[in-house]
Z-matrix of the N, CA and C atoms (Angstrom, degrees):
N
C 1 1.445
C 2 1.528 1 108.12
N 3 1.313 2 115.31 1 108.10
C 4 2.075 3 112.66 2 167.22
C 5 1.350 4 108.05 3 -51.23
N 6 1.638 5 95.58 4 143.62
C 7 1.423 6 117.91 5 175.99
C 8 1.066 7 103.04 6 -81.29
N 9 1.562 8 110.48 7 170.39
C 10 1.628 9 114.62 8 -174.99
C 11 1.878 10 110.71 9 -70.38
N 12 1.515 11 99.12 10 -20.86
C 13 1.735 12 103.48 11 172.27
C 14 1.462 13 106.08 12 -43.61
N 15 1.808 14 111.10 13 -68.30
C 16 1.462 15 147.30 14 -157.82
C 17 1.450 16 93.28 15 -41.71
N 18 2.005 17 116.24 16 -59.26
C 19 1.616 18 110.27 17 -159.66
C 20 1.384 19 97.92 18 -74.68
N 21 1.314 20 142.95 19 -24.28
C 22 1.601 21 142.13 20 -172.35
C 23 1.871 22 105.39 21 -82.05
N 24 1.286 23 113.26 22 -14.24
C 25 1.455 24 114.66 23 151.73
C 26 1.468 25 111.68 24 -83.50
N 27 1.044 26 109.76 25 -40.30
C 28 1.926 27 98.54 26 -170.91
C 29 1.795 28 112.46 27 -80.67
N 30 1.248 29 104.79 28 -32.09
C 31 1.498 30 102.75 29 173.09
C 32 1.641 31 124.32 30 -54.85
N 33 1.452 32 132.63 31 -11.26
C 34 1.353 33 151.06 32 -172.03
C 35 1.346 34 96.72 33 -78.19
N 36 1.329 35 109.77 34 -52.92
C 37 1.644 36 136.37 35 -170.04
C 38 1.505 37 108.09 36 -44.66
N 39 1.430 38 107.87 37 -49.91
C 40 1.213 39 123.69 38 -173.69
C 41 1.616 40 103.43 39 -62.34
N 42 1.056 41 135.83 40 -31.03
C 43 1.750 42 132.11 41 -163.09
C 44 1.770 43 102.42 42 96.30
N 45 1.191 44 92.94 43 162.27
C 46 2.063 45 109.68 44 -164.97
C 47 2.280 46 71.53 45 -89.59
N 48 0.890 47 84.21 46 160.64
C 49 1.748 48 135.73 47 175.78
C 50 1.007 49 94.72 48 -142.45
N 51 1.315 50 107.06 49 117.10
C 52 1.738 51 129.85 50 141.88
C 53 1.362 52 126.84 51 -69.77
N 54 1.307 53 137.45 52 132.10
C 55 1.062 54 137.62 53 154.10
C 56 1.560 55 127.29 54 -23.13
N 57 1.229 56 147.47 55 136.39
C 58 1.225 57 147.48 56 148.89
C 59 2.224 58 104.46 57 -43.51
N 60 0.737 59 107.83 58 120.74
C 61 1.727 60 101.45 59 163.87
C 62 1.628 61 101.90 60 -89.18
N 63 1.594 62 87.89 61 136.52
C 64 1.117 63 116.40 62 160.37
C 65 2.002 64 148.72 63 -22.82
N 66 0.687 65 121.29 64 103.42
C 67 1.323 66 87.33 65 -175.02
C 68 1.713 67 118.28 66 -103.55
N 69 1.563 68 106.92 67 112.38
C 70 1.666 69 99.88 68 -177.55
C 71 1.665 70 105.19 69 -92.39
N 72 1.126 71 113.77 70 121.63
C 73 1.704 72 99.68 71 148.65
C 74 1.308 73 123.69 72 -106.62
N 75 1.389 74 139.74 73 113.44
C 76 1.458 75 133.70 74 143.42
C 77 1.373 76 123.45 75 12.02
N 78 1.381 77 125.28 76 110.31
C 79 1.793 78 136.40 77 -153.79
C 80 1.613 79 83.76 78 -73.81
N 81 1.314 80 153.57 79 102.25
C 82 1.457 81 152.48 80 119.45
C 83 1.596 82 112.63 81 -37.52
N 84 1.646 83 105.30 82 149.83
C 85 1.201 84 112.17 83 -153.78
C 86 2.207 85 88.70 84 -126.55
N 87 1.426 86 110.62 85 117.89
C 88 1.562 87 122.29 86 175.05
C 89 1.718 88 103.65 87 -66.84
N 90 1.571 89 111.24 88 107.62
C 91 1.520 90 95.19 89 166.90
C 92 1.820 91 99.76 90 -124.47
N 93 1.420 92 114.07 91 123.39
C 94 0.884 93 110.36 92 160.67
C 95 1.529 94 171.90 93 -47.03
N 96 1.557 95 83.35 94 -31.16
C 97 1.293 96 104.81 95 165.41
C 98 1.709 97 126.59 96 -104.63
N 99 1.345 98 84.54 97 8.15
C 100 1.450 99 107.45 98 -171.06
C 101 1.462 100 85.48 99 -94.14
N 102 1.483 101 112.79 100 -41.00
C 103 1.834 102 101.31 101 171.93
C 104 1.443 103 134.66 102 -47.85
N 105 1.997 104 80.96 103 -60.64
C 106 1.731 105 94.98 104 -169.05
C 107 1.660 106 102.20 105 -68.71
N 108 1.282 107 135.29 106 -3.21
C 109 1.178 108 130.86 107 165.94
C 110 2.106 109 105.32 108 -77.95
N 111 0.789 110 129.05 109 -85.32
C 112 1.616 111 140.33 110 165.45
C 113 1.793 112 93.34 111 -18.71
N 114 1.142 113 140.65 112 -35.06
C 115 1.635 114 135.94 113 -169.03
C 116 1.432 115 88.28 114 -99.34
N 117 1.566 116 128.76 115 -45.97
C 118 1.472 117 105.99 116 175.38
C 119 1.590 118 136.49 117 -78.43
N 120 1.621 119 92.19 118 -16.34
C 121 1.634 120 97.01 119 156.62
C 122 1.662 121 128.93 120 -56.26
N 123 1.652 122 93.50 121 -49.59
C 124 1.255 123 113.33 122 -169.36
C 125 2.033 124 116.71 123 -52.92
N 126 1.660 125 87.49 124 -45.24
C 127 1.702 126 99.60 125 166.65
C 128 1.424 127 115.38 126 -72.70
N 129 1.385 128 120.88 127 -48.24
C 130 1.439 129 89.33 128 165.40
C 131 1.378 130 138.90 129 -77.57
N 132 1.425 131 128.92 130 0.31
C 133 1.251 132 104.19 131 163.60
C 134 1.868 133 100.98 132 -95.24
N 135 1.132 134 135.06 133 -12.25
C 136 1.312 135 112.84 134 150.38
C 137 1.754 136 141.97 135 -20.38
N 138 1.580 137 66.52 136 -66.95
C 139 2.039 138 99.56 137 171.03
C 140 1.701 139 107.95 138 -50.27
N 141 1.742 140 113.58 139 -46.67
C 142 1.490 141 124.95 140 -170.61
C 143 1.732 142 93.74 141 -78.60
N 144 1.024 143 115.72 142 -38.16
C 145 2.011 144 109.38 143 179.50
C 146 1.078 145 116.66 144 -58.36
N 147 1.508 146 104.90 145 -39.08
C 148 2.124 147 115.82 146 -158.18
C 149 1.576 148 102.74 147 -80.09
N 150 1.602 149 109.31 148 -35.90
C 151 1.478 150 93.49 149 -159.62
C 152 1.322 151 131.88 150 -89.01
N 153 1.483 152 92.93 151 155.66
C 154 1.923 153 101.73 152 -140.46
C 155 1.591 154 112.85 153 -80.76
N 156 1.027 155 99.94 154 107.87
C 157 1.184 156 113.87 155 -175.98
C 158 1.639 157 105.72 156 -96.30
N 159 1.398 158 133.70 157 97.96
C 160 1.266 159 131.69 158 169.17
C 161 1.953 160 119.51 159 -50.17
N 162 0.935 161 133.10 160 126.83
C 163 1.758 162 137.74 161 178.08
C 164 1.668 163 85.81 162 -94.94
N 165 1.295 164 83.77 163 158.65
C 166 1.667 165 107.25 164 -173.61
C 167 1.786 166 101.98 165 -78.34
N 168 1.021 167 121.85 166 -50.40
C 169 1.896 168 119.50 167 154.75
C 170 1.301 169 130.24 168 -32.33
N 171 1.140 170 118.61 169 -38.66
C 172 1.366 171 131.44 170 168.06
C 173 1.595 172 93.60 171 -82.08
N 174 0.854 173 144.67 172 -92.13
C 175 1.055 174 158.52 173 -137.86
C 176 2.037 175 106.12 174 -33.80
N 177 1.536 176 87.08 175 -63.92
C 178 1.473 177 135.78 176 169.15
C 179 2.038 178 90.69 177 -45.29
N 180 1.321 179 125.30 178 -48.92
C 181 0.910 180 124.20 179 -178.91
C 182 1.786 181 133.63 180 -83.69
N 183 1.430 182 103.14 181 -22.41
C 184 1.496 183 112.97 182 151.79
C 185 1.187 184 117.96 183 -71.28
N 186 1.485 185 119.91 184 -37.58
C 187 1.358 186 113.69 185 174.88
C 188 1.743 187 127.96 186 -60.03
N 189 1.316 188 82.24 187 -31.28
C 190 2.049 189 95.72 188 178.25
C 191 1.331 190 110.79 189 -77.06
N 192 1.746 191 114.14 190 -29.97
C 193 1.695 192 105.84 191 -179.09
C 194 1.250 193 90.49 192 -81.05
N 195 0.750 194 155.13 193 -124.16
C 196 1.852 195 160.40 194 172.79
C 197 1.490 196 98.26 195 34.28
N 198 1.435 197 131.16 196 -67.37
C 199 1.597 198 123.25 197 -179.25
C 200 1.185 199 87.05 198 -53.83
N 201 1.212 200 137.83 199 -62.73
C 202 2.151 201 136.59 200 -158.71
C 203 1.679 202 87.98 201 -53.41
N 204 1.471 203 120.79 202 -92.96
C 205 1.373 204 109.51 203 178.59
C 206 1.526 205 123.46 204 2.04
N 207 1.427 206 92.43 205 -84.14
C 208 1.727 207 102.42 206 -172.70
C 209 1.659 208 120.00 207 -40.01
N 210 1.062 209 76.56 208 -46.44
C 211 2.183 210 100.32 209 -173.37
C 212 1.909 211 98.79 210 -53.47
N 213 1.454 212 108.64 211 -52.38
C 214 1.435 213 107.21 212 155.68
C 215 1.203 214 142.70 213 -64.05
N 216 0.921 215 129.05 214 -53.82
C 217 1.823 216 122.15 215 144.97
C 218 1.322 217 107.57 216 -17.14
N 219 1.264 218 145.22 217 -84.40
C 220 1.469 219 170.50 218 -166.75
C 221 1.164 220 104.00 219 -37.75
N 222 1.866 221 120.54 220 -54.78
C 223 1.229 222 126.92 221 -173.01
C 224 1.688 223 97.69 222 -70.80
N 225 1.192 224 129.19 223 -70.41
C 226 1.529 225 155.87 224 152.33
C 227 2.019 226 88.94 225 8.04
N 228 1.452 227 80.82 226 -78.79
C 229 1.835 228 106.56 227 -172.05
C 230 2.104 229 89.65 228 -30.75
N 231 1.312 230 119.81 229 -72.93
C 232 1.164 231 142.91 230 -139.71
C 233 2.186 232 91.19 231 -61.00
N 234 1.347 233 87.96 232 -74.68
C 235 1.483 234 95.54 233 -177.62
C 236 1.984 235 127.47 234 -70.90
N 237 1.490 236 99.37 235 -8.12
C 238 1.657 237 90.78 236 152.76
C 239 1.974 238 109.30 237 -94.25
């Protein structure tokens, strides 16, 4: 039977094992209304980003594909 010397020689043998590390996270605190405030900010400046505001370039530029469009149809229209 090995002495307790004998198994503290043979365990080396085996290779080091590392520990698993830990995992700490920092205790955070749930406030609710601290949410639904932060989700109603968040939508309204969404709402203030999205809305569509047409620029005169664009604008200027639907109007020119649409005359181009039409002008094709017309030609199209003429020669079938």
């Amino acid at each position: 039977m090995p002495t307790n010397g004998e198994i503290d020689m043979i365990r080396p043998m085996f290779g080091y094992r590392p520990k698993p590390k830990k995992f700490d996270l920092p205790m955070r605190y749930y406030d609710p209304e601290k949410e639904e405030r932060e989700k109603n900010r968040r939508k309204r400046r969404i709402k203030f980003q999205t809305h569509n505001r047409v620029q005169p370039k664009q604008f200027t530029r639907v109007i020119m594909y649409a005359v181009l469009l039409s002008f094709v149809v017309y030609i199209i229209s003429l020669l079938g």
